[in-house]
N, CA, C and O atoms as a Tripos MOL2 file, in Angstrom:
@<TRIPOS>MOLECULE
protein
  184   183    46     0     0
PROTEIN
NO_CHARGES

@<TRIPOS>ATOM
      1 N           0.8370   -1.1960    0.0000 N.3       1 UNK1
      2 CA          0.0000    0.0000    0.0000 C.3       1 UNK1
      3 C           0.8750    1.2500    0.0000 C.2       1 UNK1
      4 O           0.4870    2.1740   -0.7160 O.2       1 UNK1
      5 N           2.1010    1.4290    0.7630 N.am      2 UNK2
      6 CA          2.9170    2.2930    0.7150 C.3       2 UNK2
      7 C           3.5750    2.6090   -0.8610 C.2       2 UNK2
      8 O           3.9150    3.6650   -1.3940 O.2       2 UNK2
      9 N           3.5820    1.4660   -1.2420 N.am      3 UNK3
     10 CA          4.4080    1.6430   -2.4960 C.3       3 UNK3
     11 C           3.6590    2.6830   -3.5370 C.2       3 UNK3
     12 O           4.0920    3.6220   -4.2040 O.2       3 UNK3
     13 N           2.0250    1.9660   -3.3480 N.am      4 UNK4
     14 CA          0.9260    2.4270   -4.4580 C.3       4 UNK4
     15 C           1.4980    4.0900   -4.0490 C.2       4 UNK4
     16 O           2.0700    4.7800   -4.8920 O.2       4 UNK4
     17 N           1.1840    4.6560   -2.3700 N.am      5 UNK5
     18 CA          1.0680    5.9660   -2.1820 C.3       5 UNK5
     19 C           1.9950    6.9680   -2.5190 C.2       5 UNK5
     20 O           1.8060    8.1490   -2.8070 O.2       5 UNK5
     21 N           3.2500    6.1640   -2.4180 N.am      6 UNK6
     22 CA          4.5740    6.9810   -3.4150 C.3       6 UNK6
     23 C           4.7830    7.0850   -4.6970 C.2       6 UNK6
     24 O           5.3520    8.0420   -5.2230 O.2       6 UNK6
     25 N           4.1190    5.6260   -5.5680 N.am      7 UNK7
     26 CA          4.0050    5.5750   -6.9280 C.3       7 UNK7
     27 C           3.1400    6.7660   -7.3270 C.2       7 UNK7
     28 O           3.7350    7.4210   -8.1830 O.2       7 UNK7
     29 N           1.9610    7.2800   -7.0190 N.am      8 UNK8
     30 CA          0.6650    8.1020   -6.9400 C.3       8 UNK8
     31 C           1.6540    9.4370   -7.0240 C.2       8 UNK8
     32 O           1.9860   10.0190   -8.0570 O.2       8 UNK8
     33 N           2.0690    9.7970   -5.5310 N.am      9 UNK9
     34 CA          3.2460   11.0890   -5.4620 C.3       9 UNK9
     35 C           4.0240   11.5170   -6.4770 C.2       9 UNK9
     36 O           4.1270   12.6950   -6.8190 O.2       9 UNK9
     37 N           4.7700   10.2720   -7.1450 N.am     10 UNK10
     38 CA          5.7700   10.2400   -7.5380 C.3      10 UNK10
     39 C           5.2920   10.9420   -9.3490 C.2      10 UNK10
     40 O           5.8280   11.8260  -10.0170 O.2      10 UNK10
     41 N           3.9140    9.9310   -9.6730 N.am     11 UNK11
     42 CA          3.3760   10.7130  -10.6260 C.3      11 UNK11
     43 C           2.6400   11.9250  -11.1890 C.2      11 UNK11
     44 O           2.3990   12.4290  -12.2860 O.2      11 UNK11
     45 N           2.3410   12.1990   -9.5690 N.am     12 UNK12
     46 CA          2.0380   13.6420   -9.6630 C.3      12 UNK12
     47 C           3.5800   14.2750   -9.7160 C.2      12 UNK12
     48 O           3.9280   14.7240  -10.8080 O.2      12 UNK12
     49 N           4.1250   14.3120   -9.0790 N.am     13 UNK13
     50 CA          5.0890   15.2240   -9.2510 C.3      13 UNK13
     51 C           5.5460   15.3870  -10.9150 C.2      13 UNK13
     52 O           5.6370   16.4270  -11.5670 O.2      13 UNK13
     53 N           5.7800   14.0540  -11.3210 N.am     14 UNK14
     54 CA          6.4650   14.0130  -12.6390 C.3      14 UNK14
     55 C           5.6680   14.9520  -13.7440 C.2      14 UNK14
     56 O           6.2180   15.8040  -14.4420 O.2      14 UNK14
     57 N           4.0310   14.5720  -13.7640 N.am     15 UNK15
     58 CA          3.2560   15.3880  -14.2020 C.3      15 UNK15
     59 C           2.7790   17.0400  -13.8530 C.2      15 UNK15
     60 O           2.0530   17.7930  -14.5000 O.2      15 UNK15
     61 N           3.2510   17.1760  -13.0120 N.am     16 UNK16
     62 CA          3.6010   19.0620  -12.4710 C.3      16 UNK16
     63 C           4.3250   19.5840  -13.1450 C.2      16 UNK16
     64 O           4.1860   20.5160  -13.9360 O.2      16 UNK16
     65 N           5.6990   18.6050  -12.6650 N.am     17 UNK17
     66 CA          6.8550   19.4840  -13.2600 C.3      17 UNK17
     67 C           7.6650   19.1820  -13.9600 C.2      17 UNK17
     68 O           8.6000   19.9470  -14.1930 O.2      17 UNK17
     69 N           7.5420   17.6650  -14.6630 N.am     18 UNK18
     70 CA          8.0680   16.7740  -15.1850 C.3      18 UNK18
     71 C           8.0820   17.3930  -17.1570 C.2      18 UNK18
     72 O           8.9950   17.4740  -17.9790 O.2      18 UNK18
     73 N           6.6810   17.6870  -17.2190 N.am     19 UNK19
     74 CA          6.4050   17.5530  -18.4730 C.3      19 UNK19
     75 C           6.6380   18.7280  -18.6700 C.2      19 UNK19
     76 O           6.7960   18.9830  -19.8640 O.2      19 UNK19
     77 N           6.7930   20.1670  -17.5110 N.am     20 UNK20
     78 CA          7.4620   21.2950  -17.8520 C.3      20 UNK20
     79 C           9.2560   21.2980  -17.9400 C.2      20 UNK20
     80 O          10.0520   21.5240  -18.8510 O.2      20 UNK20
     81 N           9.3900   20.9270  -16.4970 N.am     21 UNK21
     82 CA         11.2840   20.8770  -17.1240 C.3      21 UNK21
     83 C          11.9290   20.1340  -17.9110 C.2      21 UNK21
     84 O          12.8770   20.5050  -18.6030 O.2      21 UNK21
     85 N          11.2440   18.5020  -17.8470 N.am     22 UNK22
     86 CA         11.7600   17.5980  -19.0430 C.3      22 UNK22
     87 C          10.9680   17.0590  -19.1210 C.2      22 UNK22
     88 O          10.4020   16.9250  -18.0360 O.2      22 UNK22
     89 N          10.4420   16.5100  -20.0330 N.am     23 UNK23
     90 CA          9.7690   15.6250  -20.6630 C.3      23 UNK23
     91 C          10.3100   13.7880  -20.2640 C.2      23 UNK23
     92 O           9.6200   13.0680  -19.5430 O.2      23 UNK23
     93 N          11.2500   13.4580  -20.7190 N.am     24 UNK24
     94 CA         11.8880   12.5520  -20.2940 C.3      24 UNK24
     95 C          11.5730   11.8580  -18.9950 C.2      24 UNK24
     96 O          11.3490   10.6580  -18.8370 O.2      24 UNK24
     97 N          11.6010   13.2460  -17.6900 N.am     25 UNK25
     98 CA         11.0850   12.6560  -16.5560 C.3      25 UNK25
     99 C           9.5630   11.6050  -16.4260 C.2      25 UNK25
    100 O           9.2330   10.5250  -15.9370 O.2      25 UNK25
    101 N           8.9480   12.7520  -17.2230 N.am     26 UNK26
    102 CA          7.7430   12.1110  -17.4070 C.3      26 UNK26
    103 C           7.4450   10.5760  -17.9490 C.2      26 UNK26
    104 O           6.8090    9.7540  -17.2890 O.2      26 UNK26
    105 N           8.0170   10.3150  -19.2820 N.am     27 UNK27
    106 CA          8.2170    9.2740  -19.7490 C.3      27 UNK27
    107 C           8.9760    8.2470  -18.5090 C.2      27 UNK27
    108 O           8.5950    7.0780  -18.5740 O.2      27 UNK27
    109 N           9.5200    8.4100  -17.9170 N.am     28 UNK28
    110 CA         10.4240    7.4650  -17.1060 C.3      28 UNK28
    111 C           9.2660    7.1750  -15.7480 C.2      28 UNK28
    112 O           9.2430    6.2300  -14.9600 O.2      28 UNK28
    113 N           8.4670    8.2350  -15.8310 N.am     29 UNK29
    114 CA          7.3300    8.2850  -14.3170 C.3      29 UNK29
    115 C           6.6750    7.0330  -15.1900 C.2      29 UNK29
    116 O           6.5430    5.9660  -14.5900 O.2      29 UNK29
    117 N           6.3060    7.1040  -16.4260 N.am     30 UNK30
    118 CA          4.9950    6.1920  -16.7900 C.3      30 UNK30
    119 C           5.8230    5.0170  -16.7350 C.2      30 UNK30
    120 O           5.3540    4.1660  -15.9790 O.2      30 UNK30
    121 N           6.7860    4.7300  -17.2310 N.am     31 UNK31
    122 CA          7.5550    3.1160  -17.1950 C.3      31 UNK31
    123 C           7.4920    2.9050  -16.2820 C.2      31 UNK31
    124 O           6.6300    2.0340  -16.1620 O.2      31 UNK31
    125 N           8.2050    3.3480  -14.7000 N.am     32 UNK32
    126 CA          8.1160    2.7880  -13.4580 C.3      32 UNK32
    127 C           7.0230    2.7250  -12.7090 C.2      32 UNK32
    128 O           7.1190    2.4020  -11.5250 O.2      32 UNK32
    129 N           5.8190    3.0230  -13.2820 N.am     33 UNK33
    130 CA          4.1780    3.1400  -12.6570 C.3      33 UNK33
    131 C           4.1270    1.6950  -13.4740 C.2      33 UNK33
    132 O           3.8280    0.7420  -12.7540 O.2      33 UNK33
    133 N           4.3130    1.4670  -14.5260 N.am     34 UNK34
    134 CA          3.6710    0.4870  -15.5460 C.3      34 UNK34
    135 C           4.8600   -0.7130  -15.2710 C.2      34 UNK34
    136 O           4.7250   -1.6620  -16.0440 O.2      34 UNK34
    137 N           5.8000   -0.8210  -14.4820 N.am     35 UNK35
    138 CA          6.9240   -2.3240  -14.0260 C.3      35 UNK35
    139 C           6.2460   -2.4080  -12.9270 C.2      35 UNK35
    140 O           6.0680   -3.5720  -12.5700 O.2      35 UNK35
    141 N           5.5710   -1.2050  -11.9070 N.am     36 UNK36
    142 CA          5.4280   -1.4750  -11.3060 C.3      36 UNK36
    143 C           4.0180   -1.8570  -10.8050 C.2      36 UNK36
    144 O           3.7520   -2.1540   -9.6410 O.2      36 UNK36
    145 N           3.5040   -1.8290  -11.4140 N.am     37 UNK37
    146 CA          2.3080   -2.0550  -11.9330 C.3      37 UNK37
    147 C           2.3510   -3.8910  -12.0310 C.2      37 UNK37
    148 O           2.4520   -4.5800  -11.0160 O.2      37 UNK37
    149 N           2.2790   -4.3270  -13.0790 N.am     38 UNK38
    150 CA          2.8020   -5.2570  -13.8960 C.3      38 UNK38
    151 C           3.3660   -6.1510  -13.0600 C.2      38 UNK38
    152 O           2.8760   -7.2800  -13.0490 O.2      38 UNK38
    153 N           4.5390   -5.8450  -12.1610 N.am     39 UNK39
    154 CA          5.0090   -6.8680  -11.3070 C.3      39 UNK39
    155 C           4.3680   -7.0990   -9.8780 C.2      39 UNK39
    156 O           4.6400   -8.0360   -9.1280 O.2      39 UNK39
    157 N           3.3010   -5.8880   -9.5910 N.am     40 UNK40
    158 CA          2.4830   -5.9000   -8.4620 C.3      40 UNK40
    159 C           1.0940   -6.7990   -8.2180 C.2      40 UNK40
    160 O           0.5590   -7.1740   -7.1740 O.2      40 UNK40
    161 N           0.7000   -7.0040   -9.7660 N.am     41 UNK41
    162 CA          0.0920   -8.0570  -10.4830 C.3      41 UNK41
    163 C           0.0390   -9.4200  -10.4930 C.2      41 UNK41
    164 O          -0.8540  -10.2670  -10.4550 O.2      41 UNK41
    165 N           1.3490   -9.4080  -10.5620 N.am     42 UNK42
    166 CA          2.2120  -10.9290  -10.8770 C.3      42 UNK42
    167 C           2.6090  -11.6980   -9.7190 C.2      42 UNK42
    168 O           2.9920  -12.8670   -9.7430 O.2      42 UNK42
    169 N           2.4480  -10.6900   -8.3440 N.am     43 UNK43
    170 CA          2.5410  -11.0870   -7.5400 C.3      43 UNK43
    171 C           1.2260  -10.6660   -5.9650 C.2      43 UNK43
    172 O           1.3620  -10.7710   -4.7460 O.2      43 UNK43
    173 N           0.3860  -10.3250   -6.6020 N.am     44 UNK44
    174 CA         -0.9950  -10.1380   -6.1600 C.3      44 UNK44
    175 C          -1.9730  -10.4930   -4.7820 C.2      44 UNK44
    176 O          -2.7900  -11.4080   -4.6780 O.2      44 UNK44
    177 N          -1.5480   -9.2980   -3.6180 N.am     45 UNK45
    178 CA         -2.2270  -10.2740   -2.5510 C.3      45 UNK45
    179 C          -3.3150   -9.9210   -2.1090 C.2      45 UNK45
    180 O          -3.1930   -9.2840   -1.0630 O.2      45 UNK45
    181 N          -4.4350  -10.0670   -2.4800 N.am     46 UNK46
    182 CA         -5.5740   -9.5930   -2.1390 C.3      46 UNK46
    183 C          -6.1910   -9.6670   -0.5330 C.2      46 UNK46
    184 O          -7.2960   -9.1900   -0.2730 O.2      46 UNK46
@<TRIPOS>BOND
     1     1     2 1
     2     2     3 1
     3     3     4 2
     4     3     5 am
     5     5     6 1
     6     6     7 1
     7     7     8 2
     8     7     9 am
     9     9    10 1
    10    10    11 1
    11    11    12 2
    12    11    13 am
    13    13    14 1
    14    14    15 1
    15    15    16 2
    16    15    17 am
    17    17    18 1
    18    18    19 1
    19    19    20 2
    20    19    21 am
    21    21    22 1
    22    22    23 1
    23    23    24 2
    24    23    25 am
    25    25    26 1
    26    26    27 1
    27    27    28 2
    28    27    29 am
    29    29    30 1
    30    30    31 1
    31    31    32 2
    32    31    33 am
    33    33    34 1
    34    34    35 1
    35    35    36 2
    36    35    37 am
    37    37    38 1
    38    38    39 1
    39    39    40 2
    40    39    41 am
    41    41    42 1
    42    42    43 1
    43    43    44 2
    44    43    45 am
    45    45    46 1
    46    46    47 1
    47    47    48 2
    48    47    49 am
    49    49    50 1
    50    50    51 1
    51    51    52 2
    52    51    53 am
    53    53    54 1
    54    54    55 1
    55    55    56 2
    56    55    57 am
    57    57    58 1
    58    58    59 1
    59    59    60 2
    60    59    61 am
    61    61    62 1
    62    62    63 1
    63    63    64 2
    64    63    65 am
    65    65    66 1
    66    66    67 1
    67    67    68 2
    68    67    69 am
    69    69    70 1
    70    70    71 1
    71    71    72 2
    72    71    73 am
    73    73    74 1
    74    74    75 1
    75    75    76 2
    76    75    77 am
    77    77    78 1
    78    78    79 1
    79    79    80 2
    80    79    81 am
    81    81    82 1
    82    82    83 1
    83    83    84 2
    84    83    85 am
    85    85    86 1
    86    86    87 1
    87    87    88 2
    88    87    89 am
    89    89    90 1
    90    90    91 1
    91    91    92 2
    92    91    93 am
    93    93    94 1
    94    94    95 1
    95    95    96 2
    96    95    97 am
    97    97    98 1
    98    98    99 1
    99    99   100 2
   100    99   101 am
   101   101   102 1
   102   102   103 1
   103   103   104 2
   104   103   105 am
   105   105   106 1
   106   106   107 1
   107   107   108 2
   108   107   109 am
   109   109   110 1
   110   110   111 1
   111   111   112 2
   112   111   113 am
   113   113   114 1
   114   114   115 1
   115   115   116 2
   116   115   117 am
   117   117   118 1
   118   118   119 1
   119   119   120 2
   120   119   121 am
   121   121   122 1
   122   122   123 1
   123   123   124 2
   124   123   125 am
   125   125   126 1
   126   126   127 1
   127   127   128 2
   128   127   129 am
   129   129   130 1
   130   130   131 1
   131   131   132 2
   132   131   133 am
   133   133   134 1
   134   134   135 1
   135   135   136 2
   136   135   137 am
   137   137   138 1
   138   138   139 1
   139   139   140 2
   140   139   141 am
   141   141   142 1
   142   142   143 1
   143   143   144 2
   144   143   145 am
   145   145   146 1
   146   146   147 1
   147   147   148 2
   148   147   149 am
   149   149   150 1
   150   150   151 1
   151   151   152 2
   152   151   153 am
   153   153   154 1
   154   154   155 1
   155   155   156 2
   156   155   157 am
   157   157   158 1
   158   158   159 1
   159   159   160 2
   160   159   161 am
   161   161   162 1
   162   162   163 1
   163   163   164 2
   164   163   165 am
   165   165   166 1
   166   166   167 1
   167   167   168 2
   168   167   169 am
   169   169   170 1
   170   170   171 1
   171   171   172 2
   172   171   173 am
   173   173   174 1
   174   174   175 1
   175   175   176 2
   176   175   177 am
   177   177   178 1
   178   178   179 1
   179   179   180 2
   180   179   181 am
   181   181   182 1
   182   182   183 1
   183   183   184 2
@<TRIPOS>SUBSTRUCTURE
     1 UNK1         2 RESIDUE 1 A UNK
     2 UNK2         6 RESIDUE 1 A UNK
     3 UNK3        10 RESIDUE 1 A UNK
     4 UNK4        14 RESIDUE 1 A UNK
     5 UNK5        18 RESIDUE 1 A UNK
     6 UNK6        22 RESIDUE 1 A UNK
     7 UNK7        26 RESIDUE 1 A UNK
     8 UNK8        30 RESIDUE 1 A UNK
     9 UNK9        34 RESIDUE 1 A UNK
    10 UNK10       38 RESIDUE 1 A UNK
    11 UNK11       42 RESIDUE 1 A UNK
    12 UNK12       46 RESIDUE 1 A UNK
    13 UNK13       50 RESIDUE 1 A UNK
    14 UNK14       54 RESIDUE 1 A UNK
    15 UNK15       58 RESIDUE 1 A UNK
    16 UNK16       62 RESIDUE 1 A UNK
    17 UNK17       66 RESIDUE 1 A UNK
    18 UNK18       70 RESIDUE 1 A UNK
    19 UNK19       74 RESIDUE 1 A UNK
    20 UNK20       78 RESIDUE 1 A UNK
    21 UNK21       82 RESIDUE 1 A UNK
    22 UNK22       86 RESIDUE 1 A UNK
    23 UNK23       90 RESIDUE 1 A UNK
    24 UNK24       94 RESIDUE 1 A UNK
    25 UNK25       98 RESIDUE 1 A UNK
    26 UNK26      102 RESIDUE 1 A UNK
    27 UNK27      106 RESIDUE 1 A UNK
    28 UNK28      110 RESIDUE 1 A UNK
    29 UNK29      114 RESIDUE 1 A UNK
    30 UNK30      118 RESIDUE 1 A UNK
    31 UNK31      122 RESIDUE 1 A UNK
    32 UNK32      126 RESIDUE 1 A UNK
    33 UNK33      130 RESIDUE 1 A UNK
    34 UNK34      134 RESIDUE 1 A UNK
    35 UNK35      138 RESIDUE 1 A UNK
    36 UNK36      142 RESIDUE 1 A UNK
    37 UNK37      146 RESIDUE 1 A UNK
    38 UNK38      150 RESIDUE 1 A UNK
    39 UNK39      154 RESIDUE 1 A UNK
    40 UNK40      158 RESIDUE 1 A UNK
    41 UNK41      162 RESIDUE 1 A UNK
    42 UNK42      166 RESIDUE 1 A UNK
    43 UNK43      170 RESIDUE 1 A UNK
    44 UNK44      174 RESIDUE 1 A UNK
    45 UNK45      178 RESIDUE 1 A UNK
    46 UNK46      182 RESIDUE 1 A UNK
């Protein structure tokens, strides 16, 4: 649950200021939302 709440943070931030100072950041926010995503899945504890 912690992870989700920093992943969440982490993409807001990227999307604030990410897509104004670099772009790049942004792109790198969506890959590590989407591994982490993906492997949070794969290993799933309801």
């Amino acid at each position: 649950m912690l992870w989700l709440v920093i992943g969440i943070v982490l993409l807001v931030i990227a999307i604030a200021g990410g897509t104004i100072v670099h772009p790049i950041l942004f792109v790198l926010a969506i890959f590590a939302l989407l591994a982490f995503f993906t492997g949070a899945r794969g290993r799933s504890r309801v």
